[in-house]
ZADO-61439 format. One record per residue (C-alpha): x, z, y; chain; residue number from 1. Coordinates in Angstrom, 3 decimals. Each point is the difference from the previous one (the first is absolute). Layout:
BEGIN
R          X          Z          Y   kette    nr
R          X          Z          Y       A   NUM
...
//
This chain:
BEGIN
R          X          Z          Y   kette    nr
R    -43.018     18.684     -4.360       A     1
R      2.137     -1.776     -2.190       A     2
R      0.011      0.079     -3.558       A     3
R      2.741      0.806     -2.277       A     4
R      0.614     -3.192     -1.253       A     5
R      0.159     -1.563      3.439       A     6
R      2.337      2.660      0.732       A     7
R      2.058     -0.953     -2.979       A     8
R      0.873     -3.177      1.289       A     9
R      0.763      1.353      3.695       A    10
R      3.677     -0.513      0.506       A    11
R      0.094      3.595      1.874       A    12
R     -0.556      1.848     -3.051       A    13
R      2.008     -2.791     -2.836       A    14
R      2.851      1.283     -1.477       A    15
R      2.508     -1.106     -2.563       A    16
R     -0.073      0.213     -3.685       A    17
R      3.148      0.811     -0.273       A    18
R      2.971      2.071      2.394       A    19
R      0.036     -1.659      3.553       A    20
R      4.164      0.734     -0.475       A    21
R     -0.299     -1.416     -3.391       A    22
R     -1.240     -3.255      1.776       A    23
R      1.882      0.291      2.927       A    24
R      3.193     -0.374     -2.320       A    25
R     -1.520     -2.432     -1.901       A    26
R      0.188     -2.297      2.757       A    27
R      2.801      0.948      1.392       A    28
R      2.088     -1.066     -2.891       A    29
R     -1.312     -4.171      0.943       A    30
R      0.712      0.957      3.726       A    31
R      3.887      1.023     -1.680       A    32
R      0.434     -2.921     -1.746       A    33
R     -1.430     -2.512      2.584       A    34
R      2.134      1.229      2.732       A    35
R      2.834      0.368     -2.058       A    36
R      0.097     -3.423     -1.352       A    37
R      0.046     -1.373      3.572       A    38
R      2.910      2.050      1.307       A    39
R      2.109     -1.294     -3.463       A    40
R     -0.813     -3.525      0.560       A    41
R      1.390      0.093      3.717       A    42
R      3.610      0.942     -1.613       A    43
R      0.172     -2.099     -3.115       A    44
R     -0.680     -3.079      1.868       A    45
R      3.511     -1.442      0.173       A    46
R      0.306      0.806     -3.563       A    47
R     -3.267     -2.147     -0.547       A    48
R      1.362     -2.923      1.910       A    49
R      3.310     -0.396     -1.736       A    50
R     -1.328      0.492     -3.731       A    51
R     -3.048     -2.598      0.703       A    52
R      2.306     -2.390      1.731       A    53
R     -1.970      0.446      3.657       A    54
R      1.605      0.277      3.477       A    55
R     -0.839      2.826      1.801       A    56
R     -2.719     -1.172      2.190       A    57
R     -1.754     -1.605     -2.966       A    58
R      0.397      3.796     -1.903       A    59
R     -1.854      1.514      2.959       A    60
R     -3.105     -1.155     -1.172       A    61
R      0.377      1.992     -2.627       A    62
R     -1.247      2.786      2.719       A    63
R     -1.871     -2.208      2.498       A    64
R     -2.754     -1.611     -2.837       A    65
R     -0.602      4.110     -0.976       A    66
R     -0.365      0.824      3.134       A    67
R     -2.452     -2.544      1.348       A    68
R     -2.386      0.410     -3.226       A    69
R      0.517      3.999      0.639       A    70
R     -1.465     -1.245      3.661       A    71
R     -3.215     -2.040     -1.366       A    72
R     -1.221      2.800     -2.347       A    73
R      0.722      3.002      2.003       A    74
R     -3.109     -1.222      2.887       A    75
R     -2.663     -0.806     -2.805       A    76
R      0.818      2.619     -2.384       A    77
R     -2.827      2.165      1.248       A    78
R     -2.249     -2.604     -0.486       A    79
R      1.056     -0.632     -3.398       A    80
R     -0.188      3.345     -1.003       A    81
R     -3.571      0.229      1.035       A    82
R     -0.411     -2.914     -1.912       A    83
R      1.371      0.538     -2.876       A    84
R      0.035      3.308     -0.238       A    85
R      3.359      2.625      1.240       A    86
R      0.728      0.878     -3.407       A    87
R     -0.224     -3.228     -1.512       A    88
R      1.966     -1.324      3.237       A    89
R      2.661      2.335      0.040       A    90
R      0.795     -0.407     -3.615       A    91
R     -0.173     -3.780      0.089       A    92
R      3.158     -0.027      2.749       A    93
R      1.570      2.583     -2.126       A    94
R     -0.120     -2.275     -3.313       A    95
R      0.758     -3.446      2.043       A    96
R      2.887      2.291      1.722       A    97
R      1.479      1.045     -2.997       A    98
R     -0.274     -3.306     -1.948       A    99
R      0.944     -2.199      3.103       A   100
R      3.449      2.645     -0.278       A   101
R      0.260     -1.301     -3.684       A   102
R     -0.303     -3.568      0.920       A   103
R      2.777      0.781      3.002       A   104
R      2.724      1.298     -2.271       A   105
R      0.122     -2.709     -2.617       A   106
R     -0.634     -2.912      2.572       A   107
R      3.130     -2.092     -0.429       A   108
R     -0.643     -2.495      3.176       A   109
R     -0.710      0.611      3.612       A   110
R     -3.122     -1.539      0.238       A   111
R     -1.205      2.204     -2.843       A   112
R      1.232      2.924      1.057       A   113
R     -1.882     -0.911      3.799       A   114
R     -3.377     -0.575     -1.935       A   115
R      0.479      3.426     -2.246       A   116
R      0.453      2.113      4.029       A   117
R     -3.264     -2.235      1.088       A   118
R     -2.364      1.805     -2.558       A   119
R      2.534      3.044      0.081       A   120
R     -1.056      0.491      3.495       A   121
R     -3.642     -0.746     -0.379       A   122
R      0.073      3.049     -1.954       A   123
R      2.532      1.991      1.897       A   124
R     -2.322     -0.473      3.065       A   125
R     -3.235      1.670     -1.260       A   126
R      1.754      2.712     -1.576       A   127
R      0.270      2.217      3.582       A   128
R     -3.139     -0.391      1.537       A   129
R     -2.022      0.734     -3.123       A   130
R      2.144      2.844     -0.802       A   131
R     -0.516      1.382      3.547       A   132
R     -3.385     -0.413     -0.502       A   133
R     -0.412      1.996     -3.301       A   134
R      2.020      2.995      1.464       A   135
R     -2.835      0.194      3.080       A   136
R     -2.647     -0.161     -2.274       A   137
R      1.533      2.356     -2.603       A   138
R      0.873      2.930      2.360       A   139
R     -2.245      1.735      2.722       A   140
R      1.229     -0.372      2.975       A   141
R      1.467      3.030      1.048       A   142
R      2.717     -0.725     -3.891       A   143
R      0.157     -3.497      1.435       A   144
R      3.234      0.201      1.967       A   145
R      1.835      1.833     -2.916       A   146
R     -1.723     -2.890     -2.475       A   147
R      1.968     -2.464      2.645       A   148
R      3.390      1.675      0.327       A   149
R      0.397     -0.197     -4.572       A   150
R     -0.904     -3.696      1.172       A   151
R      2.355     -0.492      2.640       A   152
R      3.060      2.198     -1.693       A   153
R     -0.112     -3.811     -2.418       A   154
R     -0.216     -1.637      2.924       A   155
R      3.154      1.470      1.595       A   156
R      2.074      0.728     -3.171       A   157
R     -0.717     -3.402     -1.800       A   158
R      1.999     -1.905      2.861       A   159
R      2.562      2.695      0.774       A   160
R      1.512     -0.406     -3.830       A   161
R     -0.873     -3.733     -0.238       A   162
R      3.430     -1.074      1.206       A   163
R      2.308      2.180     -1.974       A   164
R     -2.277     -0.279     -3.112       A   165
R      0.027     -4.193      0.638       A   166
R      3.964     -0.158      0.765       A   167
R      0.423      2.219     -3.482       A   168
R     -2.446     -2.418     -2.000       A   169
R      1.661     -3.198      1.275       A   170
R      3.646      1.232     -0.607       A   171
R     -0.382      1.803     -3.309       A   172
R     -2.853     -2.687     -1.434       A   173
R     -1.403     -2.979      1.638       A   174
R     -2.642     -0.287      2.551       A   175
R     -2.744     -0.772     -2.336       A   176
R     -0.112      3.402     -1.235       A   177
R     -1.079      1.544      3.780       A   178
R     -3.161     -1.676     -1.220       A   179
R     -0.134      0.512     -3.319       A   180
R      0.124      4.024      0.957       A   181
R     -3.818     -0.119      1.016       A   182
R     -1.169     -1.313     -3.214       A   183
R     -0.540      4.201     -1.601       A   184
R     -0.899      0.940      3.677       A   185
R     -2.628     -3.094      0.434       A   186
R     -1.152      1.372     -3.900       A   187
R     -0.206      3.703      0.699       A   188
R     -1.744     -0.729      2.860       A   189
R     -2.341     -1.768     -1.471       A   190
R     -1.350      2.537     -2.543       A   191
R      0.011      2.859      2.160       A   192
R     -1.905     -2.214      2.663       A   193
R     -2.786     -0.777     -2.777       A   194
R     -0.019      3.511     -0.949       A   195
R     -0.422      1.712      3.448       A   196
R     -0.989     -2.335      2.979       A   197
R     -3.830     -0.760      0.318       A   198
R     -2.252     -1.095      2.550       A   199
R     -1.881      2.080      2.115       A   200
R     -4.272     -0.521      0.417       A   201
R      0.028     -1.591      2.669       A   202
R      2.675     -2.695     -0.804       A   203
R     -2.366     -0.670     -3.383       A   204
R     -2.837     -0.559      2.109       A   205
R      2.193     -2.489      2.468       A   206
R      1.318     -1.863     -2.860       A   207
R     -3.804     -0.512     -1.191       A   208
R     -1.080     -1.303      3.251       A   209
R      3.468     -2.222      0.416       A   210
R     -1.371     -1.767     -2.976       A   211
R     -2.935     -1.254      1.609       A   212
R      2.436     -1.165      3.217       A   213
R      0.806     -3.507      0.668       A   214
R      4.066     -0.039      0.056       A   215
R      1.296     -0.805      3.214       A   216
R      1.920     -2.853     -1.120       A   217
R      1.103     -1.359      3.401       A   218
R      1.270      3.735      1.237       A   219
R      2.187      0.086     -3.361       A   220
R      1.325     -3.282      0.666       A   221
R      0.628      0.302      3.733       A   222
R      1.601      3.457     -0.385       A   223
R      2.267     -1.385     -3.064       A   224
R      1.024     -2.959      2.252       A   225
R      0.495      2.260      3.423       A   226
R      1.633      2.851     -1.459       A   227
R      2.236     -2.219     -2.342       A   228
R      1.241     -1.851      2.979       A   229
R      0.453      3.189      1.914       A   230
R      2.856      1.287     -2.288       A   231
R      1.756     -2.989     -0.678       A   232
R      0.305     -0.157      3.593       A   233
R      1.018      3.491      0.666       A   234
R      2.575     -0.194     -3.121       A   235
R      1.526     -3.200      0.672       A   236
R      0.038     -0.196      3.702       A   237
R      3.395      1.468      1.218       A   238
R      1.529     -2.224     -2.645       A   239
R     -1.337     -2.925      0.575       A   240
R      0.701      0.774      4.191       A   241
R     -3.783      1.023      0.333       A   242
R     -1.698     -3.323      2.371       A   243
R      2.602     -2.351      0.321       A   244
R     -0.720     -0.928     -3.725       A   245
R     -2.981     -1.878     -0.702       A   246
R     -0.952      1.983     -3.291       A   247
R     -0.766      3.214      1.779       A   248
R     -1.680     -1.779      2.760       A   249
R     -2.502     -1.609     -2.410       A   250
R     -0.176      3.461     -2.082       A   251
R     -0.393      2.243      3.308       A   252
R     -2.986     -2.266      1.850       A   253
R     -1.474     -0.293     -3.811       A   254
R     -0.304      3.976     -0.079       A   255
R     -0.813      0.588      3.486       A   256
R     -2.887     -2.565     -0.120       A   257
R     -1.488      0.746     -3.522       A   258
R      0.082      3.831      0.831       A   259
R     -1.376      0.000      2.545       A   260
R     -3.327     -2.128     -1.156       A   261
R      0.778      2.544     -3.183       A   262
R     -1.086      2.676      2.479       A   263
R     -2.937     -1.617      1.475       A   264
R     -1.413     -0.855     -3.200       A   265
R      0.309      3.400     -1.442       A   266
R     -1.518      1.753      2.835       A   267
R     -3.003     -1.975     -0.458       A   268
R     -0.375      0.061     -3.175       A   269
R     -2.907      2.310     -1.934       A   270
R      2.658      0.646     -2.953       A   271
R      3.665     -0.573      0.982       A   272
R      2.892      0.134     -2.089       A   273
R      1.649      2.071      2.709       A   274
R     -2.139      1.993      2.035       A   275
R      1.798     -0.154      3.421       A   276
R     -2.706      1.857      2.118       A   277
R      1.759      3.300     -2.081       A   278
R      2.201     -0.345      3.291       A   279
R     -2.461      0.745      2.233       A   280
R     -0.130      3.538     -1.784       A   281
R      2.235      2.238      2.596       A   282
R      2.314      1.774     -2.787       A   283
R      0.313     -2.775     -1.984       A   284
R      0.829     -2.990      2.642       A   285
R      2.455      2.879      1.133       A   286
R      1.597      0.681     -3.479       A   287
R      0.457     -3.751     -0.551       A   288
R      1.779     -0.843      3.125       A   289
R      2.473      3.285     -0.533       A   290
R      0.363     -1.038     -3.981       A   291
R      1.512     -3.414      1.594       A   292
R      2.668      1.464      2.096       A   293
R      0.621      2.527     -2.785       A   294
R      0.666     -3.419     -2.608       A   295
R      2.370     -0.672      2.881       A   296
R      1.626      2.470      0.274       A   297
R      0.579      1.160     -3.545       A   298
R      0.739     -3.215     -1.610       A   299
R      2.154     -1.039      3.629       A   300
R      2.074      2.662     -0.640       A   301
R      0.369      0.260     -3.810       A   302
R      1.281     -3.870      0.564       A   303
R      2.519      0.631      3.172       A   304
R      1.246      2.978     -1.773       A   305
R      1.610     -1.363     -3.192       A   306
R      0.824     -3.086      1.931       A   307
R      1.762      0.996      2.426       A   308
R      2.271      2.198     -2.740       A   309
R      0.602     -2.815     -1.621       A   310
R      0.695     -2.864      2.524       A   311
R      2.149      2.342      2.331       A   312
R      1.259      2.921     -1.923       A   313
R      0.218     -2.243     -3.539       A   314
R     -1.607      1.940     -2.047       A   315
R     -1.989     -1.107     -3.604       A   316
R     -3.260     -0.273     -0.395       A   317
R      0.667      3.309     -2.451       A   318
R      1.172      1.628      2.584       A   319
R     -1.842     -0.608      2.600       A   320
R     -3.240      1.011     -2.022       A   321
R      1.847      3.277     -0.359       A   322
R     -0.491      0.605      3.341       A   323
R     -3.301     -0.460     -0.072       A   324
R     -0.764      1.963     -3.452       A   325
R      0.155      3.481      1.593       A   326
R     -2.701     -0.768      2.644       A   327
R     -2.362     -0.820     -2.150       A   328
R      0.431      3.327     -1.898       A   329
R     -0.529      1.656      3.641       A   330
R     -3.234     -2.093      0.460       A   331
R     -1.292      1.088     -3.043       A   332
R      0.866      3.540      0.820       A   333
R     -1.708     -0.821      3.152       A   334
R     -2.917     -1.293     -0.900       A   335
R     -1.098      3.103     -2.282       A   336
R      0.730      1.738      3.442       A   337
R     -2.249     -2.181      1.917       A   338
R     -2.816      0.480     -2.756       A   339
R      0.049      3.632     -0.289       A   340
R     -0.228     -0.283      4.008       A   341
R     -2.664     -2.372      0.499       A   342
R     -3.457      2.710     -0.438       A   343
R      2.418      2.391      2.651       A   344
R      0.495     -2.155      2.975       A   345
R     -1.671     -2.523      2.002       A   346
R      1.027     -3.280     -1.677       A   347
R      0.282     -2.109      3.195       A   348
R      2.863      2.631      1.115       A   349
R      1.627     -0.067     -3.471       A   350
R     -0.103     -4.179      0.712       A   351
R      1.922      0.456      3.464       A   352
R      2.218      2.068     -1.096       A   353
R      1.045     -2.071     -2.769       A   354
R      0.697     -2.877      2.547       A   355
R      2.102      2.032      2.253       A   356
R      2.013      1.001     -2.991       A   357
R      0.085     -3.445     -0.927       A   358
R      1.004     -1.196      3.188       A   359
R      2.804      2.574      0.331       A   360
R      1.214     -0.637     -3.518       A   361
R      0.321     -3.788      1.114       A   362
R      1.595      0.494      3.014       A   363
R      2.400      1.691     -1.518       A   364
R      1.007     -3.204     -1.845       A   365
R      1.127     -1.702      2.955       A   366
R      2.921      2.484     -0.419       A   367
R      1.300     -2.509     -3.133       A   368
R      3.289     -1.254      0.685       A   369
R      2.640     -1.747     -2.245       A   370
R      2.056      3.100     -0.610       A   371
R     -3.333      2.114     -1.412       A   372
R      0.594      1.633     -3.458       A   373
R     -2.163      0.153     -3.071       A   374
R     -0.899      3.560      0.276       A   375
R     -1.226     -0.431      4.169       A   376
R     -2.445     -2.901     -0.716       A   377
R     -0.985      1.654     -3.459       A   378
R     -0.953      3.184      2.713       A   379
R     -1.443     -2.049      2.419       A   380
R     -2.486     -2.047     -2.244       A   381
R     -1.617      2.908     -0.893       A   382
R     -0.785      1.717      3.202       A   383
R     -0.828     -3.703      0.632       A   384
R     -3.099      0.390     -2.475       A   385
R     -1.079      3.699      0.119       A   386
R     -2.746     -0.846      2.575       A   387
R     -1.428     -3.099     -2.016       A   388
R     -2.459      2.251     -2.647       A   389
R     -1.219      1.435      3.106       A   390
R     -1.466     -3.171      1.148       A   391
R     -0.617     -1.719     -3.658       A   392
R     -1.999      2.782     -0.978       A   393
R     -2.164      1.103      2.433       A   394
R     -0.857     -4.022      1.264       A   395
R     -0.767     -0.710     -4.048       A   396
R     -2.831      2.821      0.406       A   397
R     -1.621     -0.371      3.674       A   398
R     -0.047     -3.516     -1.524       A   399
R     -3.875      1.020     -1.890       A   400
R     -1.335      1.484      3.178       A   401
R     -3.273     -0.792      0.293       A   402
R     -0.351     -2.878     -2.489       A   403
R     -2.396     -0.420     -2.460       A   404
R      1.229      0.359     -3.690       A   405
R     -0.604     -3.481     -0.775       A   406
R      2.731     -1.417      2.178       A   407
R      3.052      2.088     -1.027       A   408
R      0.686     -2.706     -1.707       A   409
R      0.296     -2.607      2.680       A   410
R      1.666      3.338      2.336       A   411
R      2.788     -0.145     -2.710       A   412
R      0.651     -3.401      0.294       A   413
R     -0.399     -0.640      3.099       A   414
R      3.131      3.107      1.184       A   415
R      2.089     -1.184     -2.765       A   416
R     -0.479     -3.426      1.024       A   417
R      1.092      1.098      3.691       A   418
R      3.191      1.997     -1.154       A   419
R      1.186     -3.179     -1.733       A   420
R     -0.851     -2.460      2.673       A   421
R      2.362      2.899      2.011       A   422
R      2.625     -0.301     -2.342       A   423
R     -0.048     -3.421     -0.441       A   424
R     -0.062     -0.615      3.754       A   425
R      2.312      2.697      0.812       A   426
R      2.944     -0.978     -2.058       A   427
R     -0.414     -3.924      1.251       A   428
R      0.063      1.204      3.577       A   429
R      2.725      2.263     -0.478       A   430
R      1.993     -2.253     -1.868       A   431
R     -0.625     -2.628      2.903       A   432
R      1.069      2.335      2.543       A   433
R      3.165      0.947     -1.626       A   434
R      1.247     -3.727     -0.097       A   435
R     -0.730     -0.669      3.634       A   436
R      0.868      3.771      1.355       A   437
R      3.676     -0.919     -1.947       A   438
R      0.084     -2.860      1.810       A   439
R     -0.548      1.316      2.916       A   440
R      2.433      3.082     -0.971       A   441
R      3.066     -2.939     -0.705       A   442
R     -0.592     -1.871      3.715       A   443
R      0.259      3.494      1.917       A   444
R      3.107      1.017     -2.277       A   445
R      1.852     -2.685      0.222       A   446
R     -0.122     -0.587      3.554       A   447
R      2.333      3.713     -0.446       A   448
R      2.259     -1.671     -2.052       A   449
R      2.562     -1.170      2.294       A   450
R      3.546     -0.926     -1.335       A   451
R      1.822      1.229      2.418       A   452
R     -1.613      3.146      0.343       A   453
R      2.468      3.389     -1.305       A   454
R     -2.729      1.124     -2.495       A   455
R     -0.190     -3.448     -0.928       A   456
R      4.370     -0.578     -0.636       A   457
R     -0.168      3.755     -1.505       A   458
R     -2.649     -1.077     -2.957       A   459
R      1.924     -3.125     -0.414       A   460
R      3.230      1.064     -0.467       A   461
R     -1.243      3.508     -2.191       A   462
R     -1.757     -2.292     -1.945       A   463
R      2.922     -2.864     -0.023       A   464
R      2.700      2.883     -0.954       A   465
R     -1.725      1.374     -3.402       A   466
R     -0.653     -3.852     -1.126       A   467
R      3.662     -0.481      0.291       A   468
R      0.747      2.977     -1.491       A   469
R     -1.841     -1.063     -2.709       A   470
R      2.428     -3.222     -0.940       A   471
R     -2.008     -2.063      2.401       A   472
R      2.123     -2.859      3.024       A   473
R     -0.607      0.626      3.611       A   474
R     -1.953     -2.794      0.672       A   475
R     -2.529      0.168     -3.167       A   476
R     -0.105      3.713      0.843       A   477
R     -1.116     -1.220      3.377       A   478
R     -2.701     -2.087     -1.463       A   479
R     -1.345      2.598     -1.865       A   480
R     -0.282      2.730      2.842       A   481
R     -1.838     -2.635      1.869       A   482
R     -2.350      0.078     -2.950       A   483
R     -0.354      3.133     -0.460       A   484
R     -0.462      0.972      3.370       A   485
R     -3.019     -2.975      0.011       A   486
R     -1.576      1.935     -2.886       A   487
R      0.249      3.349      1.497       A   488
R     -2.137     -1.337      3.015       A   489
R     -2.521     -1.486     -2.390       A   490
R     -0.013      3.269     -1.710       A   491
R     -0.621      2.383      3.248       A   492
R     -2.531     -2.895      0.992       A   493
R     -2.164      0.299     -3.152       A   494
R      0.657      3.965      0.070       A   495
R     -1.131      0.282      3.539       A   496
R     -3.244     -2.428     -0.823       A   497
R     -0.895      2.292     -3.104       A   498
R     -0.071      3.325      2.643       A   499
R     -2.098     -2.219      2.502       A   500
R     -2.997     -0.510     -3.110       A   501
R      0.452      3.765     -0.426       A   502
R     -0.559      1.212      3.499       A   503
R     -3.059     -2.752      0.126       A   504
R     -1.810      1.173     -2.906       A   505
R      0.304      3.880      1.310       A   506
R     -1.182     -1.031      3.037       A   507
R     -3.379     -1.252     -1.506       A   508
R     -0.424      2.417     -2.354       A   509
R     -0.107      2.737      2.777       A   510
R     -1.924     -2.362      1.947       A   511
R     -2.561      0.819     -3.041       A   512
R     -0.216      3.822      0.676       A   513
R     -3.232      0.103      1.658       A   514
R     -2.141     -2.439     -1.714       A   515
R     -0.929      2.386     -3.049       A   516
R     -2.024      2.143      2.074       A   517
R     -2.333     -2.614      0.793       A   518
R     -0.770      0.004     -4.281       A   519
R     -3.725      2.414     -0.430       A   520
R      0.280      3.648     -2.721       A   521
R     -1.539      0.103     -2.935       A   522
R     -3.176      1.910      1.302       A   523
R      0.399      4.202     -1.099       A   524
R     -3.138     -0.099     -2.695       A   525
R      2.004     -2.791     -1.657       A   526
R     -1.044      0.713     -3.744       A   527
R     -3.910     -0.044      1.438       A   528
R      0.403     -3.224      1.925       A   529
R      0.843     -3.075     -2.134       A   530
R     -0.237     -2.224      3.152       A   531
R      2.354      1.881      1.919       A   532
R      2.766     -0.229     -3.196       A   533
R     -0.684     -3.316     -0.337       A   534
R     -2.671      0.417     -2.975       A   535
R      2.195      2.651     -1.528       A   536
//
């Protein structure tokens, strides 16, 4: 029989000091600022470029050097936590993140500003997993899904208002104050994380035995290098016109070769700084692969979205987050809906159904035209998302199936990882399909375009008619029909590519339906059997 202290330390009967909402908010409000700060940058950039003197490919680094540090730290976070300790971890991104914002507002050179979003992003990226990981080992399981959807209503919101609060930063301040915002965030957070957060037992005892661990020195390094090379490839590949430029070749064989030895070496090794054989665990190996299409999908279609008002329909940046803003308040609504639901119904079901919803809500997009108002595509983006807590949720929790308490760490880092890696690759392959599908699109249109054709000599001389009327000579009206009937076809082209990527990514999202089921329960006598909760 055990004895009460050994029962003390048992993570199946630890609880929090303090309220598990109290600390569920608590690091929510880092999730908030995090995920705020990257939706901001995305729409200041121009104004970044033309006040440090940058063109805009050089500015873009700006997003790509946050991104690819967000990449290396996301994949050895769990480690580090263990190492370290979560607390200690967790804070230490949270201070470098909100200093790192400091250092971004009052850089006054590109190259400054690019080494401020480095560190930024080392922080930036072990802020999710580790908060992840304190809300599974704060809440019993059966709270856990509700502990998720406080999580993922920052998650949702943060991006939704990003744009419109960016465009009225940059145009009523400058863009150094869409970082200097974080600065009371990064501080509040701070103090309520030292009050509230803590480490559980068994994460004391792991960070006592890490101590006495060699470091794996060569899987840091190799995973650094791989995963580096991995996003600088994914990022910079459609402009740089993917293989044909030597660049990407070099980067793309670098990360393909060094992670892959990454992997072997890790698998072999008695204390690895990511513990790959997780994936041989049914739920989880399951939950990773679906958190990858669902990075696709959601950051695909947050990018097409505002694009495609902007480049076709000309709207601003403003604007065009304002059609996003309302469906993140309907996600958020959403996802309190999803928690309350998740102890009621079979999880795996609540997972399909959010993809068919998903798929549906996508499909509907190929519907977008050039004549679509404001109000229709404000509608349509949010039946878009309804379905997405539904899958978030539900994933986030089968995620601790039957693992051990001392790796939700590494299960943390390891999904968020994935749902990057998803966004990341998602947006570079739809962004690479939209420039060859329009291509594509412009060869099949123009073959229709036939001078002599009525529709043809109709559109002409409509369009030839009101350009005269408007003080303009025959023949310069005549040149500029021919011109605008040129940029009408590139127009439909581009409009008829952007419903293609829409009709492809519904497709393999209800492709998806299925694969849920093949995810284990949390076993009935869950609060009796740590195992089975994944040492909860």
């Amino acid at each position: 029989m055990a004895t009460p202290t050994t029962n003390a330390l048992t993570p199946a009967v630890w609880k929090p000091s303090h309220n598990p909402w109290a600390v569920a908010l608590t690091v929510t409000l880092a999730t908030f600022m995090e995920v705020l700060d990257t939706s901001i940058a995305n729409v200041a950039l121009p104004h970044m470029a033309g006040s440090l003197g940058a063109s805009q490919d050089e500015a873009t680094w700006v997003l790509t050097s946050y991104l690819v540090s967000s990449a290396i730290v996301l994949p050895i976070s769990g480690w580090l936590s263990n190492r370290f300790g979560r607390k200690r971890f967790y804070m230490t991104c949270v201070a470098l993140f909100t200093v790192c914002s400091l250092l971004c507002g009052i850089a006054n050179t590109l190259p400054l500003l690019i080494i401020a979003r480095i560190l930024q992003g080392a922080g930036g990226g072990g802020l999710a997993p580790s908060e992840q990981a304190i809300l599974a080992d704060t809440f019993p399981i059966e709270k856990r899904g509700q502990a998720f959807a406080v999580y993922g209503m920052a998650v949702v919101v943060a991006p939704a208002i990003g744009p419109t609060l960016g465009g009225w930063i940059t145009d009523n301040f400058n863009w150094h104050w869409i970082f200097f915002i974080n600065l009371p965030v990064g501080l509040l957070s701070l103090y309520l994380s030292n009050r509230m957060v803590e480490d559980p037992p068994h994460l004391k005892l792991r960070k006592e035995q890490a101590k006495h661990e060699k470091i794996d020195f060569m899987g840091l390094g190799l995973v650094a290098l791989g995963v580096g090379c991995l996003e600088f490839t994914l990022d910079k590949g459609q402009q740089k016109d993917w293989f044909s430029d030597p660049m990407i070749v070099t980067f793309a064989s670098l990360a393909v070769i060094v992670l892959v030895t990454f992997a072997i070496w890790e698998w072999n090794h008695p204390d690895p700084i990511v513990d790959l054989k997780l994936l041989k665990n049914r739920n989880f190996g399951t939950a990773v692969f679906l958190q990858l299409i669902l990075g696709m999908v959601l950051f695909g279609s947050t990018v097409l979205i505002p694009q495609y008002l902007q480049v076709l329909l000309g709207y601003t940046a403003e604007r065009a987050g304002m059609v996003l803003s309302p469906a993140g308040f309907v996600m958020m609504a959403m996802m309190f809906v999803a928690g309350r639901s998740l102890g009621k119904f079979d999880p795996r079901l609540m997972v399909s159904l959010g993809y068919i919803a998903t798929a549906l809500g996508i499909y509907n997009l190929t519907r977008l035209d050039l004549n679509t108002a404001f109000g229709t595509v404000t509608l349509w983006r949010m039946l878009q998302v309804v379905g997405l807590p539904f899958i978030f949720i539900p994933i986030s929790t089968l995620n601790y199936v039957g693992v051990p308490a001392n790796k939700t760490n590494q299960i943390s880092s390891l999904s968020n990882f994935a749902r990057n890696l998803g966004g990341s690759a998602g947006t570079a392959l739809l962004t690479t399909f939209l420039a060859r599908s329009s291509q594509v699109h412009q060869v099949a249109l123009s073959a229709n375009v036939i001078p002599g054709s009525v529709p043809y000599r109709l559109y002409m001389n409509r369009m030839k008619d009101l350009l005269i009327s408007g003080g303009m000579s025959s023949s310069a009206a005549t040149q500029m029909a021919i011109g605008r009937a040129y940029q009408e076809m590139l127009r439909q082209a581009s409009m008829l590519s952007y419903q293609n990527a829409f009709l492809i990514l519904s497709v393999v999202i209800l492709l998806l339906t299925p694969l849920p089921f093949i995810m284990r329960l949390p076993s009935k006598n869950t609060k009796l059997d740590p195992e089975a909760l994944g040492g909860h």
